[in-house]
Phi, psi and omega in degrees: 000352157333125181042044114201327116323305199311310160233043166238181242250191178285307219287322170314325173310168183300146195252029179227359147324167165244198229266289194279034112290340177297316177283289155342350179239061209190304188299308218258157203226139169228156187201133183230104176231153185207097259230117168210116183336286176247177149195142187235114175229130193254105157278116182281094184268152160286131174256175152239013193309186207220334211242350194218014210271154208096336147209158188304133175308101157329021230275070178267150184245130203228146176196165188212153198040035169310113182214112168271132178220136184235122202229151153208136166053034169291300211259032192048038159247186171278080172209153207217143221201149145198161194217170146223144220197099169251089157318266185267135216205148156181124182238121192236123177284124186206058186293318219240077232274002149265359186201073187281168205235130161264186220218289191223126139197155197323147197264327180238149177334167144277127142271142174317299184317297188289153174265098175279128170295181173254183192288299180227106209261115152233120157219143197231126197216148196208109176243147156268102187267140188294305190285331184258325200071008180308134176250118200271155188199071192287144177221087186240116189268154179213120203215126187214162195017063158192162189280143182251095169288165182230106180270107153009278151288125191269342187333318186300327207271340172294303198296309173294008188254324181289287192310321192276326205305132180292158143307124174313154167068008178279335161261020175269014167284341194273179218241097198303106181303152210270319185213141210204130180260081169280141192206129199205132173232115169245141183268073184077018157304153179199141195255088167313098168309080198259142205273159190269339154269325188259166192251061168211190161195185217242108152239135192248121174244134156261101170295302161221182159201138193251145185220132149199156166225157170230102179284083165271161174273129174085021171264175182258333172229174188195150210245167165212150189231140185212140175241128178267173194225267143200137201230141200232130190263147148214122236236110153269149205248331166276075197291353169292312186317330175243032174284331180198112197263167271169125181271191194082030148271142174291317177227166167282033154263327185267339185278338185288291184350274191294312162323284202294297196284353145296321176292327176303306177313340195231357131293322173292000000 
């Protein structure tokens, strides 16, 4: 989608169009959707880690119920839409296939029983408004019941930032947007510490948090706004105990819980 609609302009278009094609395409709503069961996808990155030199990084990503949608001018304005929609998720460093390190994946199973939300909400939206020509630019992420773990090493993230980086001259046709909106929200999220000596970590469970900002070009300052919900520390001492948690819970904090005082029960 690089150079076109998606993200360029009024102005891009062919200049051998006519007037009332112009309008007429303006006019026509297109809708693209594309719906996938499972997907296992392993990207082989170049590292520069010292502990792995010689061969490439391993990075897999697994996902389920996966639902991509692409709208333009569904709601009669000039706007292109893409959304994403992940039930189930889970992203892993496996460089090292005996012992992968995961990085984000749901913190409790999926069950027939519960009503799960999904993992991940992305939608990305790039509007024209017809009278000012202002280009408007939505960014709103929504990320609910799961875990990030946080590993001593970072490295994956150096290395995947080297690999994602564009190529020169590849945005220089697009049209920058004047003002751009973001907006990122968590559900029941919770961030796993793992301590770098000791065989325990640190879990920060977050019920919810609303985040947003609105960015213009050339403005001098710029705000942000963020609402916490309620948040929970919990100190494990025991990392099997959080090897694999158990649904039916109302939040993951109550899944650690009851998960830790089963294992204790059954040492006991």
């Amino acid at each position: 989608m690089i150079g076109s609609r998606f993200f360029g302009s009024k102005g891009s278009s062919s200049a051998s169009s006519s007037a009332e094609e112009e309008e007429e395409d303006d006019t026509t709503a297109t809708v693209l959707r594309v719906c996938v069961t499972e997907a296992d996808i392993a990207l082989h990155v170049p590292t520069t880690d010292v502990a792995v030199e010689g061969t490439d990084r391993v990075l897999s990503l697994r996902g389920s119920d996966i639902d991509v949608k692409l709208e333009s001018n569904t709601t009669g304005r000039q706007e292109t839409a893409l959304s994403l929609v992940l039930l189930d998720a889970e992203f892993a460093d496996r460089t090292n296939p005996t012992a992968p390190n995961r990085i984000l994946a749901r913190t409790t199973p999926l069950s027939l029983t519960g009503n799960h939300l999904p993992v991940l909400n992305l939608r990305f939206s790039s509007l024209t408004h017809p009278q000012s020509g202002l280009k408007e630019t939505g960014i709103k992420v929504v990320l609910s019941s799961s875990t990030f773990f946080l590993h001593q090493n970072f490295s994956w993230a150096k290395d995947l930032a080297l690999f994602a980086k564009t190529p020169e001259g590849v945005f220089e046709d697009v049209v920058p947007s004047e003002v751009t909106r973001i907006g990122v929200s968590l559900v029941d999220c919770s961030l796993h510490a793992k301590s770098p000596t000791l065989g325990g970590a640190i879990v920060l469970v977050i019920g919810t948090l609303e985040g947003k900002a609105d960015t213009e070009s050339g403005a001098e300052k710029r705000g942000a706004e963020v609402g916490l919900g309620s948040v929970a520390v919990l100190a494990v001492d025991d990392l099997a105990t959080t090897t694999e948690l158990y649904g039916g819970h109302r939040t993951s904090a109550e899944a650690y819980q009851v998960c830790d005082l089963f294992q204790n029960k059954i040492r006991g």
